[in-house]
N, C-alpha and C positions, 0 to 999 in steps of 0.2 A: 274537354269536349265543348263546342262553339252549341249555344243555345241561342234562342230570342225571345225577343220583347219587344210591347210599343211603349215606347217612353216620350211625353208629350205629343202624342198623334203619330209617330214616327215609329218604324220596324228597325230595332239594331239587334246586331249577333255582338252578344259579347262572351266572354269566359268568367267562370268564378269557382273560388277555393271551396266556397260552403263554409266557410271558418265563423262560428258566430261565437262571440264571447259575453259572459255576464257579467265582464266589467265593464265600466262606467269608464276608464281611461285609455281604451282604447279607439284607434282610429280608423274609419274605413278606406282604405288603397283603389283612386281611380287610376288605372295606366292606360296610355295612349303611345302606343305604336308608331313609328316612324315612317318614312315614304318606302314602299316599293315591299313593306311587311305588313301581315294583320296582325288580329292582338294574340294569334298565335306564339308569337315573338316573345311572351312571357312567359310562357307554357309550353315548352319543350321538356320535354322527361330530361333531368342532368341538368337542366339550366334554367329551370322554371321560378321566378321569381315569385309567381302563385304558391308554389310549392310549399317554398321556405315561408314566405308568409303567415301559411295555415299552419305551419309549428312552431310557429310562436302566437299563434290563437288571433290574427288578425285578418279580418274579411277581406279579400281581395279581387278587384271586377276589372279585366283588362277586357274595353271596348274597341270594337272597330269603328274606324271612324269612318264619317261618312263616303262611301263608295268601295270600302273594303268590305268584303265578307256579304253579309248579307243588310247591313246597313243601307238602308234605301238615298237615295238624292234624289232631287226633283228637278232642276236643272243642274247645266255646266257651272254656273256663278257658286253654287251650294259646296263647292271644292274647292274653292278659296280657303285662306287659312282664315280671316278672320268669320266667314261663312260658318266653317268648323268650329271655331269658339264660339259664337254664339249657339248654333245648333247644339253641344255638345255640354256647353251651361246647363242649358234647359233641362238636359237628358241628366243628369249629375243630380240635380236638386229631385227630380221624380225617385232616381235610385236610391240618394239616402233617406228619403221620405217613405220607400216601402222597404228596404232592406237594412236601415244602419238605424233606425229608433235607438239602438243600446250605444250607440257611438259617438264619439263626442262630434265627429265632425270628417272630411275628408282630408287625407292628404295628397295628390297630384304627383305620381308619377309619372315623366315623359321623358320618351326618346327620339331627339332627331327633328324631324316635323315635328310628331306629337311633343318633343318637348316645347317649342316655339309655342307651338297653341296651345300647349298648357298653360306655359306664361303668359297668354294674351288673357286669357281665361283667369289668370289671378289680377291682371294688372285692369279686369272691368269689374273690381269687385263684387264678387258675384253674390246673390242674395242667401246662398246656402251657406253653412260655416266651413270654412277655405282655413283650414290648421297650416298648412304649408304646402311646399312645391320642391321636387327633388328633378331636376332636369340634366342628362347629359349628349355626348353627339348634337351639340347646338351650339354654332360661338357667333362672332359677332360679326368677322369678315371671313367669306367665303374664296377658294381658289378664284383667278381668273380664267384661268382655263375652265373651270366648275360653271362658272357664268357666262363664257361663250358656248360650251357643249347644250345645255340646259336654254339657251334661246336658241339655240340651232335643232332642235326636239320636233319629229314633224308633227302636225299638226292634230293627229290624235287623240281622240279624249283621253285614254289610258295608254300608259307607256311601260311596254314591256321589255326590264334592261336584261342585255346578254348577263349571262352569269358570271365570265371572266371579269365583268364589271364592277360588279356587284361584289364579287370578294373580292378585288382590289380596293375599291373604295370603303367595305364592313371593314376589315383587316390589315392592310397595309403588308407590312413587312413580316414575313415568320418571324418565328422564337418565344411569339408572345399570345400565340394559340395553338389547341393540338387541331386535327384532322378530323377529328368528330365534332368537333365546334363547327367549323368551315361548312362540313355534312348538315349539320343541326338545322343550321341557321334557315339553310335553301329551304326547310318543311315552313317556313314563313312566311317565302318570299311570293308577291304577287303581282301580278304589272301595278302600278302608281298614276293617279291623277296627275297630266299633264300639268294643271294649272297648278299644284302645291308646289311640283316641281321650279317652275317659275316664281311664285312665291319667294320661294326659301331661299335667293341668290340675286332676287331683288329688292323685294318687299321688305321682307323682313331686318335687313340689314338699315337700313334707314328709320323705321321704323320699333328696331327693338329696344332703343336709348330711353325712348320715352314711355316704352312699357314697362321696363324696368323697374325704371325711376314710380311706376303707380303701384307694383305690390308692397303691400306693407305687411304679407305674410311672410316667417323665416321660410329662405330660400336655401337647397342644398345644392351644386353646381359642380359635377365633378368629367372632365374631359382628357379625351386620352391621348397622351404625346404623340402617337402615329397616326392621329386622325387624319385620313386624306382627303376630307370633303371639309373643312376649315382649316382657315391659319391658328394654329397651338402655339404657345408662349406662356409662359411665365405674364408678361406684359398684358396679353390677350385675357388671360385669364381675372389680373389686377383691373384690368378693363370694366370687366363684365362684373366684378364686384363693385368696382364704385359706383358704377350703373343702380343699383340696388340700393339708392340712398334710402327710400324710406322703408326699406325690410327692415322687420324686428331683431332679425339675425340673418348674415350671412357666411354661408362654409363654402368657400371655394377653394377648388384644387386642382392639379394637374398632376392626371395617374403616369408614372413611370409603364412600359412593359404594355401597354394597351392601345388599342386601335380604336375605329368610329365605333363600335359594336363591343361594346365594354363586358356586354352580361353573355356573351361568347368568347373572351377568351379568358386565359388561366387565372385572371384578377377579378373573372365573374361574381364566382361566390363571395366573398371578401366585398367586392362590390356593392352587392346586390344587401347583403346584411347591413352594409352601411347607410344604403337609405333606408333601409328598414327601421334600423335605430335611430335615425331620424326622425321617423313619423311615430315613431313610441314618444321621445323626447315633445314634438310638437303637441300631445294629447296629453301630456303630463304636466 
């Protein structure tokens, strides 16, 4: 259930497990939503990554960001992605300061957009302890076609995509989701800021070498072969790892059997445990 808060001066809806643990090695889970979803997106009954979280005794707070849900903006520029990272900083260091006192620190899950400004958000080292970052549905070059549809976007501040679109692009090809994934997903979806849109097939690709290259938190990286909103490779993937020269660790991979929308199909769960034991690994 979507609650709120003001976290530094600001009104956000976010979601949380409740999961509070009396160890000391545990970490607290910020996740951050991708374009065109709220942070609904983790919390789907079947596919909630809050879920699994909270059984294995770890706090978990999937935000909307700003202009989803009931997160406020103040202008159009505040839906930029690096607008997002720094608003979203702010808002992180308040949450582990009233909520994660027992925790050693956070770890940064993102998907999609939100994974992009996750990593912008590790790579301006941020002044709260940043354990690591799990990001997927993010690569480094984007379709051409993706980049001429997305400037051709009319001029709307919020972009509401047909749905045929939307699970073409979440899913790609059957065999490697069922039909109640596909169903799931749409209780998500919500129209998307134009401007991230733009962002994420401009900006961001030029731009994400030298973000990269600034986190020096382990990073987990895991993209799915049918992704139809990036170019997937083997190569792509070796890319975006050496990218990451000054991580303390980096796991990259390239999921067989999976689309842009990884925690929706059959390799969700399996998934979704993996970054989880990641961010146990990173607090240990």
């Amino acid at each position: 259930m979507s609650q709120t808060a003001l976290l530094n001066g600001r009104k956000f809806s976010f979601r949380a497990n409740r999961a509070f643990s009396t160890r000391s090695d545990i970490p607290m889970i910020v996740a951050l939503h991708g374009g065109a979803h709220s942070s609904a997106y983790f919390d789907i009954k079947g596919f909630s990554l809050l879920e699994r979280a909270a059984a294995l005794g770890i706090l978990a707070i999937a935000l909307d960001r700003p202009g989803y849900g009931d997160s406020e903006f103040r202008d159009e520029a505040e839906l930029s992605h690096s607008a997002n990272a720094a608003i979203l900083d702010a808002a992180i260091g308040q949450i582990l300061a009233k909520l994660g006192q027992r925790n050693r620190g956070v770890v940064l899950i993102g998907h999609s957009i939100g994974g992009a400004i996750a990593l912008m958000i590790a790579g301006g080292k941020p002044a709260w302890p940043l354990l690591g970052v799990a990001v997927s549905g993010v690569g480094l070059r984007p379709h051409d076609e993706d980049i001429e549809a997305w400037q051709a976007l009319p001029p709307d501040l919020f972009i509401d995509l047909p749905v045929a679109l939307r699970n073409i692009k979440m899913f790609g090809e059957g065999g490697t989701y069922s039909e109640e994934g596909q169903r799931s997903i749409a209780l998500a979806s919500v129209p998307a800021p134009r401007q991230e849109l733009i962002d994420i097939v401009m900006s961001w690709p030029s731009a994400a070498p030298d973000i990269l290259t600034r986190i020096d938190a382990p990073i987990h990286y895991r993209q799915g072969e049918a992704d139809a909103l990036w170019t997937v490779n083997d190569q792509e993937i070796r890319r975006f790892a050496q990218a990451c020269k000054s991580a303390a660790m980096i796991d990259a991979c390239l999921l067989k059997n999976s689309g842009h929308a990884i925690d929706f199909h059959d390799l969700g769960p399996e998934f979704q445990l993996e970054q989880l034991a990641f961010a146990l690994k990173c607090a240990t």
